[in-house]
C-alpha positions in Angstrom: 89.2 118.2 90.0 92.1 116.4 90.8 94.1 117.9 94.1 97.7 116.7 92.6 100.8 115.5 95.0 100.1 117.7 98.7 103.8 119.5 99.3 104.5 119.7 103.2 107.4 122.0 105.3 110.9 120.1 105.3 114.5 121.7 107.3 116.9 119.6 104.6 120.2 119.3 107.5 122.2 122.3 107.1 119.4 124.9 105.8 118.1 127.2 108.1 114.7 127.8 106.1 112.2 124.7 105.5 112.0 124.0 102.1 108.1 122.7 100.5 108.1 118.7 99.1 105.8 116.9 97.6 104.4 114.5 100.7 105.9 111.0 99.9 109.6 112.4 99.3 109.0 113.2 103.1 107.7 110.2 104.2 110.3 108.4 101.9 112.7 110.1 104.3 110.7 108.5 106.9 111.2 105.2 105.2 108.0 104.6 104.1 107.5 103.3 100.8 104.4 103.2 98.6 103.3 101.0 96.2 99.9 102.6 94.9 99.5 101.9 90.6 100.3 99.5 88.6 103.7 97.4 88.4 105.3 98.3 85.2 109.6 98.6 84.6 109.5 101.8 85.6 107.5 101.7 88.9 110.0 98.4 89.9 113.3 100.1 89.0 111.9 103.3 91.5 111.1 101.2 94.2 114.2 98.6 93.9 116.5 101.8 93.8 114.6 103.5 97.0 115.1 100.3 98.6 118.5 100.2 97.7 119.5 103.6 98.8 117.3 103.9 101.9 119.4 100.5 103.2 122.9 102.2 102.5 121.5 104.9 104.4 120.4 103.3 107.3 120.7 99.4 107.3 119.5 98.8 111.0 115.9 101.1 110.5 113.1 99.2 109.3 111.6 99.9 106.1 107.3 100.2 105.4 105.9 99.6 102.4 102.3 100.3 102.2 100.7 98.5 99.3 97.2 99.9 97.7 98.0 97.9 93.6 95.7 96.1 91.2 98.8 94.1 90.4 100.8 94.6 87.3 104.1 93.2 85.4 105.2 89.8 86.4 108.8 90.1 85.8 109.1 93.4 87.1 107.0 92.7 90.2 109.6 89.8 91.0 112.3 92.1 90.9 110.6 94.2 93.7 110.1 90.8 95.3 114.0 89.9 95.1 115.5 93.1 96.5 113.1 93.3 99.4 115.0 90.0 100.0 118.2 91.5 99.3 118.3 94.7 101.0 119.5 94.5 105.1 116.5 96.0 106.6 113.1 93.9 107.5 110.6 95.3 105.0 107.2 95.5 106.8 103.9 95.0 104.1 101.1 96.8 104.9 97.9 96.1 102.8 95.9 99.3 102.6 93.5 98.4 100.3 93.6 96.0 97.3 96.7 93.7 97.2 95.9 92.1 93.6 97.6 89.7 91.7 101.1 90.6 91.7 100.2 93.1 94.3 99.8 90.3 96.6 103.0 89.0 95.7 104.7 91.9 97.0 102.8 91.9 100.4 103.6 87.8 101.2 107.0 88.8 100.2 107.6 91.5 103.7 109.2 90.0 106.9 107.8 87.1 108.4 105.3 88.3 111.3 105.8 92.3 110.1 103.3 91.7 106.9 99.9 93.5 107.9 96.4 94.6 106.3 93.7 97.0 107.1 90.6 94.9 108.7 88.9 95.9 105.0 91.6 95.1 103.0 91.0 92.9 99.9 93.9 90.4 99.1 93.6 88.4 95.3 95.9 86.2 94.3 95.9 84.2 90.5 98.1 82.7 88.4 100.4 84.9 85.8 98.6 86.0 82.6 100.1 87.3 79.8 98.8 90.3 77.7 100.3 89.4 74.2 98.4 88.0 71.8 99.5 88.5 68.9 102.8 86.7 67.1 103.3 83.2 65.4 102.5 80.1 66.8 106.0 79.6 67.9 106.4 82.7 69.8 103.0 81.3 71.2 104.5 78.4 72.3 107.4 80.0 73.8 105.6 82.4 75.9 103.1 79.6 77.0 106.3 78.2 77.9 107.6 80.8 79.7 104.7 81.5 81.8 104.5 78.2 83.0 107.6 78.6 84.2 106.6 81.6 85.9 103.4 80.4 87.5 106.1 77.2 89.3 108.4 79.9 90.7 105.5 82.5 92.1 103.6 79.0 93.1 106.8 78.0 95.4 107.1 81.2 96.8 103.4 81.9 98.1 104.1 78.0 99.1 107.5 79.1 101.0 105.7 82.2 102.4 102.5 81.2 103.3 103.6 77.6 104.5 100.7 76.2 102.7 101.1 73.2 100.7 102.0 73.2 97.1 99.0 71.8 96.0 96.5 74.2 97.3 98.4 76.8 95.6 98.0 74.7 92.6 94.7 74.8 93.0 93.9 78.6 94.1 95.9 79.7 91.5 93.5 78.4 88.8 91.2 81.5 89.6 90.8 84.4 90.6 91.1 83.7 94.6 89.5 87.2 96.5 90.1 87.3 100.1 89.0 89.7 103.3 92.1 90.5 105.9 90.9 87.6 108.0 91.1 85.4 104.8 94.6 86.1 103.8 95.5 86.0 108.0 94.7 82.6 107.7 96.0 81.6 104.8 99.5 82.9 105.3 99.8 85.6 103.5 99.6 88.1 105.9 100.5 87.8 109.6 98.1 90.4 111.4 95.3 92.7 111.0 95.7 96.0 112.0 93.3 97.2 114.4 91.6 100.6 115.5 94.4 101.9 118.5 97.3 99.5 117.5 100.3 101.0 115.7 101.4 99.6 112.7 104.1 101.9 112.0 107.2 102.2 115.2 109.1 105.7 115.3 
């Protein structure tokens, strides 16, 4: 049976009493993030407003995003991409399972040298795909269109990110491309794997 969302002891400043909160609204106030389903609008506008608030709150404090998704939304995913950009404090990756597909795009979009994965992490990265089929040829044509215009901009970033040339993007993105921690280490996408002793996470 499912064990639902653990609740943990929190003093909010100014109570005396602790008050009982659902685990990641603590480590929220922790700043750690968590990206852990699927990237839909609603998922991007949570995370793109905790990022948003937890930088007015503290700009010079790192932020952790630990990243567990099968991937997801394009356009939505991209917005996640932009405000880590945006936002003042580093934003450190931290693969912790599968980083899939847009998933991956998240994780090749933390700090430079502060993106990290478990040593049995699984990275996959693939072109955009679209999950409409229906509609005239026209619409069709426009959202064939429209995705190869995504596919050059996500193609130029994991190019800009990874610092590998265009063309083997080109070329991994035809498929389905899965990779071990060690894999995506050495192709860019992350920067370290995390190992047994080492901290990931700075307090």
């Amino acid at each position: 049976m499912p064990i639902g969302v653990p609740k943990v002891p929190f003093r909010i400043p100014g109570d005396e009493d602790e008050t009982w909160i659902d685990i990641y609204n603590r480590l929220y106030r922790a700043r750690l993030i968590f990206l852990t389903q699927v990237i839909t609008p609603q998922v991007s506008n949570y995370l793109v407003g905790l990022m948003v608030y937890l930088s007015i709150e503290d700009e010079t404090q790192d932020l952790y995003m630990f990243i567990n998704c099968p991937g997801g939304w394009v356009v939505p995913g991209i917005a996640i991409f932009d405000a880590m950009q945006l936002v003042l404090p580093d934003i450190h990756t931290i693969c912790m399972g599968l980083a899939a597909s847009m998933g991956s795009f998240i994780l090749v979009g933390g700090a430079i040298t502060k993106r990290f994965a478990f040593p049995h992490a699984r990275v996959m990265i693939h072109q955009p795909a679209s999950a409409f089929y229906e509609g005239s040829a026209g619409e069709c044509m426009l959202e064939a269109e429209e995705l190869l215009a995504l596919r050059e901009t996500l193609t130029k970033v994991y190019a800009q990110r990874t610092g590998q040339p265009l063309w083997v993007l080109n070329e991994d993105l035809e498929r389905d491309v899965f990779m071990s921690a060690k894999e995506a280490q050495a192709h860019g996408i992350i920067d370290l794997v995390a190992k047994e002793g080492v901290k990931v996470v700075k307090k």
